[in-house]
C-alpha positions as a printed Julia matrix, in Angstrom:
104×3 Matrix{Float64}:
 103.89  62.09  109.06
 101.41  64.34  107.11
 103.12  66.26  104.81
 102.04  67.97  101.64
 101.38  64.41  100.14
  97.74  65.42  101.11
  97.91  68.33   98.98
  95.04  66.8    96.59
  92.12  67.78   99.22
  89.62  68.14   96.46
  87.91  71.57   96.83
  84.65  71.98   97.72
  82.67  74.35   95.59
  79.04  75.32   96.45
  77.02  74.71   93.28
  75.28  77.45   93.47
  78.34  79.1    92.2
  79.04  80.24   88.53
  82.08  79.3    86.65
  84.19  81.5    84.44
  87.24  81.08   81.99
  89.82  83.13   82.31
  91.4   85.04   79.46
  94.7   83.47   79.24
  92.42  80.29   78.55
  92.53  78.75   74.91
  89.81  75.99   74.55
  89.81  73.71   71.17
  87.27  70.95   70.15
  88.69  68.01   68.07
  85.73  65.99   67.01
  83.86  65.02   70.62
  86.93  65.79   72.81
  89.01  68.97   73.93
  91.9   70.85   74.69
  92.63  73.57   77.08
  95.38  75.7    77.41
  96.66  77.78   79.94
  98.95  80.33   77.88
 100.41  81.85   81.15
 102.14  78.49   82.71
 101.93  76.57   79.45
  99.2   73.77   81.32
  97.21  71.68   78.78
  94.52  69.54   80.09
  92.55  67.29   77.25
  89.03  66.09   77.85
  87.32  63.07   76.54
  83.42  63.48   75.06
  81.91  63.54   78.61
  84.68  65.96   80.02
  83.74  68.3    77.31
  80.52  68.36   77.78
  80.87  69.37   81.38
  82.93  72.08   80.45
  80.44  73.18   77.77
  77.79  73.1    79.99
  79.51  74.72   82.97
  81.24  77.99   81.03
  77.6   78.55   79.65
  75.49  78.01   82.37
  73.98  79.87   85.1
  75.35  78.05   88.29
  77.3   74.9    88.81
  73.81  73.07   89.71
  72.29  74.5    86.4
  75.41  72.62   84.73
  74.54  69.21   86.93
  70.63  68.94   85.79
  71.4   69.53   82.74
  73.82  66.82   82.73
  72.0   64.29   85.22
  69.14  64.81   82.58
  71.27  64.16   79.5
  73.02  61.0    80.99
  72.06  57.94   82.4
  74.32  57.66   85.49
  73.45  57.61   89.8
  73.19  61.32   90.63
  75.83  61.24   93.4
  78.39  59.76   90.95
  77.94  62.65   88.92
  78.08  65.18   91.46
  81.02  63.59   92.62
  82.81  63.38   88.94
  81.42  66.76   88.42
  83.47  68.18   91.32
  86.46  66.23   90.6
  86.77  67.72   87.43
  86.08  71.09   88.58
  88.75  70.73   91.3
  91.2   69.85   88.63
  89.97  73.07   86.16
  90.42  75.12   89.19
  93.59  74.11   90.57
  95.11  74.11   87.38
  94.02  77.29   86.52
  91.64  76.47   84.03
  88.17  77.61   85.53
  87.56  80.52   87.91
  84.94  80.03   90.82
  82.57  82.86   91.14
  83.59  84.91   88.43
  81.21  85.68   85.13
């Protein structure tokens, strides 16, 4: 039976779509990797170099797909891998409260 086990439907977010932190956020580099924090439910989520970047790149840029050239142009890696890492991780940001779609 189908029960909440298939919870982890990634979300699907249009990349067109702008990414914001929310307040309650605290974000801390360490070298090439990162923290976040969620001071509300007490969530921490580390990042590794690439993860980082991502973030980086998707708090400061215009649109999710502004995020993704900049990225596809900065690594060497198959486009739909990094489209599909790229929403992975922002599944995870947003589910755990770390990134808000739409907002900025």
């Amino acid at each position: 039976m189908e029960q909440s086990t298939q919870q982890h439907v990634p979300l699907t977010i249009p990349f067109t779509t702008r990414v914001s932190v929310p307040a309650e956020i605290l974000f801390r580099q360490i070298e090439s990797e990162s923290v976040l924090l969620n001071l509300q439910n007490e969530r921490y989520f580390g990042l590794d170099e690439v993860g980082t970047r991502m973030w980086t790149l998707l708090t400061t840029s215009d649109s999710i797909q502004a995020a993704y050239d900049a990225l596809l142009g900065e690594y060497e890696v198959d486009a739909e891998l990094l489209r599909r890492n790229l929403q992975d991780l922002l599944a995870k940001l947003i589910e755990n409260g770390l990134l808000e779609a739409g907002g900025g």
